[in-house]
Predicted model as a PDB file, atoms N, CA, C, CB and O in Angstrom, pLDDT in the B-factor column:
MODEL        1                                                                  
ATOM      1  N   UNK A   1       5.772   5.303 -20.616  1.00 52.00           N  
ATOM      2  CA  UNK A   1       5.574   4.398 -19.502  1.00 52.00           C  
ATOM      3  C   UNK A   1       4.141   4.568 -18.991  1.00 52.00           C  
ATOM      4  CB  UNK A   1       6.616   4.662 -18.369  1.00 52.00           C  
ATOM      5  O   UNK A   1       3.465   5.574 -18.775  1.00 52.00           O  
ATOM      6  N   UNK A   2       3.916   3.351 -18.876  1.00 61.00           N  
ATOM      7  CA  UNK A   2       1.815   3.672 -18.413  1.00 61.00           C  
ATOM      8  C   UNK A   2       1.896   4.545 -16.903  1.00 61.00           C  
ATOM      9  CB  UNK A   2       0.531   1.511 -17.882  1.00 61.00           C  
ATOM     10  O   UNK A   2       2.853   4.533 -16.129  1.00 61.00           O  
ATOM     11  N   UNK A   3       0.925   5.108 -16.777  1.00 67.00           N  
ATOM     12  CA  UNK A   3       0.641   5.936 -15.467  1.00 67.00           C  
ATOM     13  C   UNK A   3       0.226   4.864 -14.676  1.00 67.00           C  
ATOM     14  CB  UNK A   3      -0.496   7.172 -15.529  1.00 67.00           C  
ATOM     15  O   UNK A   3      -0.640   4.137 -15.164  1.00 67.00           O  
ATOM     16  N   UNK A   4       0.758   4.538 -13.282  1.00 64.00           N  
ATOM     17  CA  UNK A   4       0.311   3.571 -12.174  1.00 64.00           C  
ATOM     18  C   UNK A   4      -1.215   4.153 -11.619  1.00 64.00           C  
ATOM     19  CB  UNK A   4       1.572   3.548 -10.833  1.00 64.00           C  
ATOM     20  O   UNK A   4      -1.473   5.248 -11.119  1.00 64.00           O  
ATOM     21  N   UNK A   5      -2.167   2.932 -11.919  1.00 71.00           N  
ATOM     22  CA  UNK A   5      -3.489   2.726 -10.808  1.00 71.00           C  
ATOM     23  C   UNK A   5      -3.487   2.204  -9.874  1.00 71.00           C  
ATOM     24  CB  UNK A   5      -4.467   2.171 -11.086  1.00 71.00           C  
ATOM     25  O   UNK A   5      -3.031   1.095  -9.597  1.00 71.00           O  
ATOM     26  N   UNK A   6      -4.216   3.247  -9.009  1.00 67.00           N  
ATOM     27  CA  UNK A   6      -3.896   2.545  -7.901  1.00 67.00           C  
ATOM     28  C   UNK A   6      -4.866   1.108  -7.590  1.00 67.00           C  
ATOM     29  CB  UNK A   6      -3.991   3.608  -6.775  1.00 67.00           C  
ATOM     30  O   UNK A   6      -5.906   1.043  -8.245  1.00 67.00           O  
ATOM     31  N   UNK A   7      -4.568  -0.036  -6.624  1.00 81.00           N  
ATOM     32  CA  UNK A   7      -5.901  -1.570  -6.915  1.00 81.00           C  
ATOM     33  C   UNK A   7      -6.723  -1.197  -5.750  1.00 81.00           C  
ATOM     34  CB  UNK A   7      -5.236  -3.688  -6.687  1.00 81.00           C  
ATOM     35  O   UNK A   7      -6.127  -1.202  -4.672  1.00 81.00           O  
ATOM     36  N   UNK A   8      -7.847  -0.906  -5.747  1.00 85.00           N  
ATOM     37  CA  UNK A   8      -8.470  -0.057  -4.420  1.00 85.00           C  
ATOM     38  C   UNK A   8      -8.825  -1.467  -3.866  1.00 85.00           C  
ATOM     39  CB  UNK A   8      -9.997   1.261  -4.652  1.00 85.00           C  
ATOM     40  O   UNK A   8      -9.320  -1.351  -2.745  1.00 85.00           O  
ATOM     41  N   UNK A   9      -8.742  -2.680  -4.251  1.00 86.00           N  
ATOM     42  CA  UNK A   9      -9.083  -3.773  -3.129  1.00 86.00           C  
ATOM     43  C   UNK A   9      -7.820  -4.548  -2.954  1.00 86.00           C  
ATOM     44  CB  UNK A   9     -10.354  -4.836  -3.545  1.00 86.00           C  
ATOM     45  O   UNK A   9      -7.736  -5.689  -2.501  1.00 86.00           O  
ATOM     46  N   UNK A  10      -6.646  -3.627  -3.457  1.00 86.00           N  
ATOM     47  CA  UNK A  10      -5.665  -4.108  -2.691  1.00 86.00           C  
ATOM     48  C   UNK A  10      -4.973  -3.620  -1.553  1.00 86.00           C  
ATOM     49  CB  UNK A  10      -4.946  -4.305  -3.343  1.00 86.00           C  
ATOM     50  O   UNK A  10      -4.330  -4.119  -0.631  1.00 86.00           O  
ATOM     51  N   UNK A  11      -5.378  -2.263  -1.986  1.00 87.00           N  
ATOM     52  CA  UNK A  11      -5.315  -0.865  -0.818  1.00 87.00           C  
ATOM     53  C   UNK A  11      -6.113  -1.565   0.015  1.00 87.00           C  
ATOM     54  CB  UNK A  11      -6.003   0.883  -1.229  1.00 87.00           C  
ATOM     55  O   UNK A  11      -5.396  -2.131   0.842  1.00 87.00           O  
ATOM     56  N   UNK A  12      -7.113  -1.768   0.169  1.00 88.00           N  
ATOM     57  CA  UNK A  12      -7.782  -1.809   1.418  1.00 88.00           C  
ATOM     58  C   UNK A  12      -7.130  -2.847   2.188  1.00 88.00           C  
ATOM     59  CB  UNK A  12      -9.251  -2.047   1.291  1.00 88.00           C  
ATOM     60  O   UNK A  12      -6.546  -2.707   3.262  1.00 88.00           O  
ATOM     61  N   UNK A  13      -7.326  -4.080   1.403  1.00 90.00           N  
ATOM     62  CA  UNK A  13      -6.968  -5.084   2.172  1.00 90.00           C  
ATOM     63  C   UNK A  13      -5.654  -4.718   3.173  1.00 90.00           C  
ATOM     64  CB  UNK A  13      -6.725  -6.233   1.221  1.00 90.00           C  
ATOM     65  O   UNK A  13      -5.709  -4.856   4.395  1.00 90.00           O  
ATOM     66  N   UNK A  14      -4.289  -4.156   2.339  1.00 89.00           N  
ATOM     67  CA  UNK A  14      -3.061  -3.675   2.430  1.00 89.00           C  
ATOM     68  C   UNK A  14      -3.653  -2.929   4.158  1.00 89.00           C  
ATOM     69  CB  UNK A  14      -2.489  -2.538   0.847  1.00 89.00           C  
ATOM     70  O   UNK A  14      -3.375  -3.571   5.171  1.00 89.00           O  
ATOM     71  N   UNK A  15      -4.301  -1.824   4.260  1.00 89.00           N  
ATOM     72  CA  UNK A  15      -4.354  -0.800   4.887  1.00 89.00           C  
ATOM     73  C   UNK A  15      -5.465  -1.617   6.727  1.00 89.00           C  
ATOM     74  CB  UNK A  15      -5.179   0.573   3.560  1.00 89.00           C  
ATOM     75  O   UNK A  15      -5.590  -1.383   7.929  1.00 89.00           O  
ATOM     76  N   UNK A  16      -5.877  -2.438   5.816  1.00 91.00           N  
ATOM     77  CA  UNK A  16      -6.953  -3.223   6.788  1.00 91.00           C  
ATOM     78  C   UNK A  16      -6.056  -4.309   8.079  1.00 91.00           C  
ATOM     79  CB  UNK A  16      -8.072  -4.399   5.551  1.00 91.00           C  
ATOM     80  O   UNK A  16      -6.261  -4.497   9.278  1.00 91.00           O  
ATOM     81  N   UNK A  17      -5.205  -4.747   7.270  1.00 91.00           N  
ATOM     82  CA  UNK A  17      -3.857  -5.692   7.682  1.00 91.00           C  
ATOM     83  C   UNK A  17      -3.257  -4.778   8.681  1.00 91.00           C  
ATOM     84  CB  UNK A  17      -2.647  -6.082   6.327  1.00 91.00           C  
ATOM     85  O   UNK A  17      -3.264  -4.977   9.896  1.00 91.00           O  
ATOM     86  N   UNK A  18      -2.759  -3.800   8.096  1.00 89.00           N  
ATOM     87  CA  UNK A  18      -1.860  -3.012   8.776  1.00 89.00           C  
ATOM     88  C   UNK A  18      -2.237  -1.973   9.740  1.00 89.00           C  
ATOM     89  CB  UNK A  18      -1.177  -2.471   7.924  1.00 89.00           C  
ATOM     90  O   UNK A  18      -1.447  -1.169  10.236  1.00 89.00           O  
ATOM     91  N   UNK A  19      -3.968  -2.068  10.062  1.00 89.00           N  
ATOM     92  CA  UNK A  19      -4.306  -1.417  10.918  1.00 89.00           C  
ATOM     93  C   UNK A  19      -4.344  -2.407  12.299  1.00 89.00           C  
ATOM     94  CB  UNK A  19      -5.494  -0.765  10.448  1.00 89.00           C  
ATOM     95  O   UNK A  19      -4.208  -2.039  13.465  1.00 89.00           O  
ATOM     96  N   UNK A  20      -4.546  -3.613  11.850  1.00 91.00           N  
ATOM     97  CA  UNK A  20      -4.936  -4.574  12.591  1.00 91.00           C  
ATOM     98  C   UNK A  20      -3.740  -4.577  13.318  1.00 91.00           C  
ATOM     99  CB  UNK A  20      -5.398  -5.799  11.947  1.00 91.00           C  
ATOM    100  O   UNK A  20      -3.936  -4.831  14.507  1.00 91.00           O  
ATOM    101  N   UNK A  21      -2.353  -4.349  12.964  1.00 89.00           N  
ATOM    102  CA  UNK A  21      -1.076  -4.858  13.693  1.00 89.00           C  
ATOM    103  C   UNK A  21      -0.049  -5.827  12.748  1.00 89.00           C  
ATOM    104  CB  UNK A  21      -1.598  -5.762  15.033  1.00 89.00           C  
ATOM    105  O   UNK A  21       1.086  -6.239  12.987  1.00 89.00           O  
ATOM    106  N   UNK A  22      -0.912  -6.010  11.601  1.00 92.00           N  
ATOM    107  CA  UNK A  22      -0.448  -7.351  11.243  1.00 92.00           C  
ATOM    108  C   UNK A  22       1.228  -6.541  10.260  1.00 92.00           C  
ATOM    109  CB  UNK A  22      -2.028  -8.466  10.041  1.00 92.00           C  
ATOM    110  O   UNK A  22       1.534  -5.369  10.041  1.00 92.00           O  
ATOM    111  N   UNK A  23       1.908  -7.837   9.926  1.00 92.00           N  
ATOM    112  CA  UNK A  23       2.785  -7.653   8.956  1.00 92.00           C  
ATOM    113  C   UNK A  23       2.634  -7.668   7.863  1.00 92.00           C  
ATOM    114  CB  UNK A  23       3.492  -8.184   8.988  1.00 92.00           C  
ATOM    115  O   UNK A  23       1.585  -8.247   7.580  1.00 92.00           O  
ATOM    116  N   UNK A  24       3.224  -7.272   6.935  1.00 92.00           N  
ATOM    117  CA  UNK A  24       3.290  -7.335   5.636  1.00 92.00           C  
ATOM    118  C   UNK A  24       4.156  -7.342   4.841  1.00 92.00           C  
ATOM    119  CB  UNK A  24       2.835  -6.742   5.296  1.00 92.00           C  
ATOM    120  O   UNK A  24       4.988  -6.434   4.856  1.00 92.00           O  
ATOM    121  N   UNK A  25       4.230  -8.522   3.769  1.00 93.00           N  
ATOM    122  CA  UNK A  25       5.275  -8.486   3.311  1.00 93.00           C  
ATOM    123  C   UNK A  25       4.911  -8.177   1.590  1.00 93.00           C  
ATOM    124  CB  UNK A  25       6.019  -9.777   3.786  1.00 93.00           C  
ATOM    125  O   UNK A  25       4.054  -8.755   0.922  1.00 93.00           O  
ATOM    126  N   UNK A  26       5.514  -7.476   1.300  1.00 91.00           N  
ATOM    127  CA  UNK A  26       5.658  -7.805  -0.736  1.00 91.00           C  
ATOM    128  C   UNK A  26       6.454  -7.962  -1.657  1.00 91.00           C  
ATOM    129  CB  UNK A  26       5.319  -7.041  -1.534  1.00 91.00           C  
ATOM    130  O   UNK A  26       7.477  -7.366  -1.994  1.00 91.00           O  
ATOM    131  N   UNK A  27       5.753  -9.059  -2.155  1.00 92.00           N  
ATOM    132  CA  UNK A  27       6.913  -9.833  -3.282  1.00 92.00           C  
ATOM    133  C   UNK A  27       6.054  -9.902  -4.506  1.00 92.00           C  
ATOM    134  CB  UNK A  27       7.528 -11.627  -2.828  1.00 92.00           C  
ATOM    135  O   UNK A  27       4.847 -10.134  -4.572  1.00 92.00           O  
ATOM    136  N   UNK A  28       7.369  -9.524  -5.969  1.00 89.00           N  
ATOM    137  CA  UNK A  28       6.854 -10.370  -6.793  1.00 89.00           C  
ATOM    138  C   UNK A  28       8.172  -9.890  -7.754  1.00 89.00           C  
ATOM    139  CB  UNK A  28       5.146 -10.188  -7.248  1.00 89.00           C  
ATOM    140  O   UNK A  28       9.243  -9.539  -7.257  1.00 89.00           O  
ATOM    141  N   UNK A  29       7.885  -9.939  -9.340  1.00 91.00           N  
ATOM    142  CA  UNK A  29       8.392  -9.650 -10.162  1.00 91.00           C  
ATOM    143  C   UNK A  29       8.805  -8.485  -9.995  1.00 91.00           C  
ATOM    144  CB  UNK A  29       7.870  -9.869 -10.993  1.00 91.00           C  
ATOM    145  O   UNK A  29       8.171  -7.799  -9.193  1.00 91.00           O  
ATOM    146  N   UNK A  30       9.812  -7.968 -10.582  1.00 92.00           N  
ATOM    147  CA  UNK A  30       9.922  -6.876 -11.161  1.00 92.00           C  
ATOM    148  C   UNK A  30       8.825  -5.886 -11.770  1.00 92.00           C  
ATOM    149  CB  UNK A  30      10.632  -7.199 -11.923  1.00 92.00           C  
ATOM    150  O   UNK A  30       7.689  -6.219 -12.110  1.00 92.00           O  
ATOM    151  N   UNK A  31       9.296  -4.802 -11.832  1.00 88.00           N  
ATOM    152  CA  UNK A  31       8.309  -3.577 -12.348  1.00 88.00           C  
ATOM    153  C   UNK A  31       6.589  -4.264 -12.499  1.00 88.00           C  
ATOM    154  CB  UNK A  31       8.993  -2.940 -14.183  1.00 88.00           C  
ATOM    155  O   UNK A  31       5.816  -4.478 -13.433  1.00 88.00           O  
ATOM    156  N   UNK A  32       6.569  -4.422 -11.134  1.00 86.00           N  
ATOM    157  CA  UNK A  32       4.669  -4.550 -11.150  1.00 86.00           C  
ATOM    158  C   UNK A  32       4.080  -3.518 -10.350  1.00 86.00           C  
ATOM    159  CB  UNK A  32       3.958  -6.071 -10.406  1.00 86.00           C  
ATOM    160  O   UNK A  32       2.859  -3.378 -10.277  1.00 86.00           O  
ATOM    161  N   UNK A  33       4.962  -2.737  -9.701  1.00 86.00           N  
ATOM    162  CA  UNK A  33       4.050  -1.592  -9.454  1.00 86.00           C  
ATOM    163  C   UNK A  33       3.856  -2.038  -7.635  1.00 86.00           C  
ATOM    164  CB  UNK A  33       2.358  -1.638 -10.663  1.00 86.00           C  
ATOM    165  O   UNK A  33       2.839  -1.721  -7.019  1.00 86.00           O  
ATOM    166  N   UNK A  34       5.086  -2.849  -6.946  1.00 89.00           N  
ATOM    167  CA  UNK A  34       5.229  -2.589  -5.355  1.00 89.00           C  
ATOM    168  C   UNK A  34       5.617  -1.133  -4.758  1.00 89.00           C  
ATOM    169  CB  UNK A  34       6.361  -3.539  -4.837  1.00 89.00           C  
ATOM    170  O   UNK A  34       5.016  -0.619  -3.815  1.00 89.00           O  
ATOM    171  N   UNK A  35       6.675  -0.561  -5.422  1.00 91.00           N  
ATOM    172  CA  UNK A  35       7.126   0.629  -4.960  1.00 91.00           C  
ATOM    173  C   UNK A  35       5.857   2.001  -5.230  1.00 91.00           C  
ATOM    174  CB  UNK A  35       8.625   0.834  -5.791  1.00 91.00           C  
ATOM    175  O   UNK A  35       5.519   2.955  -4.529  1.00 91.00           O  
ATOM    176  N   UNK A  36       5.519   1.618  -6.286  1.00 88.00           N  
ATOM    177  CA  UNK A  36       4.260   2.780  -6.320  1.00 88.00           C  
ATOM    178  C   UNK A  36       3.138   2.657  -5.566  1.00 88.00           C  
ATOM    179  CB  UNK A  36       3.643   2.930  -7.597  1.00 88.00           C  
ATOM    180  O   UNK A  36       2.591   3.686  -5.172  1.00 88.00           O  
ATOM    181  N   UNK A  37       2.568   1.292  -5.214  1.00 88.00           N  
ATOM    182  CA  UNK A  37       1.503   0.640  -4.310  1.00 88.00           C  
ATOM    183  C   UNK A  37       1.818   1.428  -2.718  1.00 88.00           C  
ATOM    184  CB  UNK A  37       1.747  -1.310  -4.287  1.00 88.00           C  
ATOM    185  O   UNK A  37       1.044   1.846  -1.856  1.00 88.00           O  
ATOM    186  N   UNK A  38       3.144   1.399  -2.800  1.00 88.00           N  
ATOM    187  CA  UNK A  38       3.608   1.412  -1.344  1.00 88.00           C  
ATOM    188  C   UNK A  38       4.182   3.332  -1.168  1.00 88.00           C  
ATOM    189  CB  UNK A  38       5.190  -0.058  -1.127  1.00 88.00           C  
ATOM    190  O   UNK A  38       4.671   3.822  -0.151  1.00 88.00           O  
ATOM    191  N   UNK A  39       3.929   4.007  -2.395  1.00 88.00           N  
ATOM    192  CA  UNK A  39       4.494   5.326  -2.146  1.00 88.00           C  
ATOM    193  C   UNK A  39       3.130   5.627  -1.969  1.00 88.00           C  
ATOM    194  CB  UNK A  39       5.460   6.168  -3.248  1.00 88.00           C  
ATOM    195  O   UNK A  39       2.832   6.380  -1.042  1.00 88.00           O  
ATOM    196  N   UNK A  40       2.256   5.173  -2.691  1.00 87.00           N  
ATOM    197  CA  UNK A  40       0.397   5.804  -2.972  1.00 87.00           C  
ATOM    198  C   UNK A  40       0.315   5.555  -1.238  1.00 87.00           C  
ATOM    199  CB  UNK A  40      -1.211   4.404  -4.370  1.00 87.00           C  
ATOM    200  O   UNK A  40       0.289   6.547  -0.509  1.00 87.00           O  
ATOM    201  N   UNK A  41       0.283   4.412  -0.755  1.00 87.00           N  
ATOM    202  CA  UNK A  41      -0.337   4.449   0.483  1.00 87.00           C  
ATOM    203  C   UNK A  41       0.833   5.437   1.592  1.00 87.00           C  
ATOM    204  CB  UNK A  41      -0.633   2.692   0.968  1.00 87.00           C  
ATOM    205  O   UNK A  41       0.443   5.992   2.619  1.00 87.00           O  
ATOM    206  N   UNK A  42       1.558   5.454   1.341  1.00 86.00           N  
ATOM    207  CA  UNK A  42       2.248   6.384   2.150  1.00 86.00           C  
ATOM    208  C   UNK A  42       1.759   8.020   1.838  1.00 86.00           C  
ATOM    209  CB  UNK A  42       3.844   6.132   1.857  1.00 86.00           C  
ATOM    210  O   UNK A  42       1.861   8.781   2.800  1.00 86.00           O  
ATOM    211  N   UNK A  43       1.299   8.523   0.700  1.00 87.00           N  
ATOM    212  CA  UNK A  43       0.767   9.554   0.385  1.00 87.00           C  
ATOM    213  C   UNK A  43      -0.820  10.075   0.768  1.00 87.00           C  
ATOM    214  CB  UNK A  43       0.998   9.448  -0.793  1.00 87.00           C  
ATOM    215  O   UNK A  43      -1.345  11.180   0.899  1.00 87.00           O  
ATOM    216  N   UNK A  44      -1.340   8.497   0.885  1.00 85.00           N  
ATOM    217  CA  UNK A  44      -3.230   8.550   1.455  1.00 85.00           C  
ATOM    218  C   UNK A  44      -2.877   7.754   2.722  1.00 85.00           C  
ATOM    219  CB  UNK A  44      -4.799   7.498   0.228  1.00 85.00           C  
ATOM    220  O   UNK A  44      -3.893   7.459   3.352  1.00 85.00           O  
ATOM    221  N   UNK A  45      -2.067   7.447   3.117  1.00 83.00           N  
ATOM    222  CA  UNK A  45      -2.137   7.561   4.612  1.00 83.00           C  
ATOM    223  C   UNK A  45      -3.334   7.412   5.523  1.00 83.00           C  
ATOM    224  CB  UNK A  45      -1.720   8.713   4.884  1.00 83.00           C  
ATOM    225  O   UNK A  45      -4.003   8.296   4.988  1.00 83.00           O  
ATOM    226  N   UNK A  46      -4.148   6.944   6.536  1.00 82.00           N  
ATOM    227  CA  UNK A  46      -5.153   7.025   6.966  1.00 82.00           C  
ATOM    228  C   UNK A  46      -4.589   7.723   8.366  1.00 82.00           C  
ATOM    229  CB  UNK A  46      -5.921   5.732   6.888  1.00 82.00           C  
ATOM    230  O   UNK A  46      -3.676   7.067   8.867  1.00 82.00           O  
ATOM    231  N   UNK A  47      -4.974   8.988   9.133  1.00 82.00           N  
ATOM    232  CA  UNK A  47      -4.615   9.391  10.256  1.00 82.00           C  
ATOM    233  C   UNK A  47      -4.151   8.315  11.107  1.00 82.00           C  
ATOM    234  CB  UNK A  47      -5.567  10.075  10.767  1.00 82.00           C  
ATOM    235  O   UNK A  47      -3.518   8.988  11.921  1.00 82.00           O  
ATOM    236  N   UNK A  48      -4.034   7.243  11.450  1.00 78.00           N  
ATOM    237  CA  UNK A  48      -4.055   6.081  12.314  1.00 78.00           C  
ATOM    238  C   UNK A  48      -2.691   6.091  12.164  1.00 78.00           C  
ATOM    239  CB  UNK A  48      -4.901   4.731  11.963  1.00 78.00           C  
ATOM    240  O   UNK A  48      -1.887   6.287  13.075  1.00 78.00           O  
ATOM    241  N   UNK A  49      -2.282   5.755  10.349  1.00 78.00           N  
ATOM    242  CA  UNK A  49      -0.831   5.540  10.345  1.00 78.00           C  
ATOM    243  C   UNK A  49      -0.120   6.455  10.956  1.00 78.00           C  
ATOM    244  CB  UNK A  49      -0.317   5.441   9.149  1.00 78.00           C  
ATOM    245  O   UNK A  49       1.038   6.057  11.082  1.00 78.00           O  
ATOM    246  N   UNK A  50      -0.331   7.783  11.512  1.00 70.00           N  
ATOM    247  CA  UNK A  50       0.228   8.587  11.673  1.00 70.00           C  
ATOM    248  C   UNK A  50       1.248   8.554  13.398  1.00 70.00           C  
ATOM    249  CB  UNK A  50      -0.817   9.527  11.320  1.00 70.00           C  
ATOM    250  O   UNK A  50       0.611   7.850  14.181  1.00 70.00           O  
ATOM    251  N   UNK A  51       2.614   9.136  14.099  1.00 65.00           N  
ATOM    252  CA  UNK A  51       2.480   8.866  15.395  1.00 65.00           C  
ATOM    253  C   UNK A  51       2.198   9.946  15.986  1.00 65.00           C  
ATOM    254  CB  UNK A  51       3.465   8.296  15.941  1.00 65.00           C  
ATOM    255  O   UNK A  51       2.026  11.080  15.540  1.00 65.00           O  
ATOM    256  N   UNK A  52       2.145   9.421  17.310  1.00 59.00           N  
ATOM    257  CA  UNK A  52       0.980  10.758  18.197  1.00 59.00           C  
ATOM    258  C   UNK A  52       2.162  11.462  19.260  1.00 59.00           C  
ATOM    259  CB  UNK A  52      -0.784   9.804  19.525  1.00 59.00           C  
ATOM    260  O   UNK A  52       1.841  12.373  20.022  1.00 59.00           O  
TER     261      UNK A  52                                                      
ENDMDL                                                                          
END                                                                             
C-alpha cells in the first residue's frame, strides 16, 4: 500500500479555514487519503488548535 503524503497546500489552506472559524467539510471517493489528511493534521496540530 503506498505511504500517504501529506498536500502541504492543502494543509494550509485546510488549517487557514479552520483558524479563521470557518467550517469544513470533506468529501470524495473512497480511499483518497481524507482520513489520513485529517489524522496528519490532528498530529501537526498548530498550538491554536489546542483548548486553553
Amino acid at each position: 500500500m503506498p505511504q500517504y503524503q501529506p498536500l502541504n497546500d492543502v494543509l494550509e489552506s485546510l488549517t487557514s479555514r479552520l483558524m479563521s472559524g470557518e467550517h469544513v467539510i470533506l468529501s470524495g471517493h473512497r480511499r483518497i487519503g481524507k482520513t489520513q489528511l485529517m489524522q496528519h493534521l490532528e498530529a501537526n496540530a498548530p498550538d491554536a488548535f489546542l483548548p486553553t
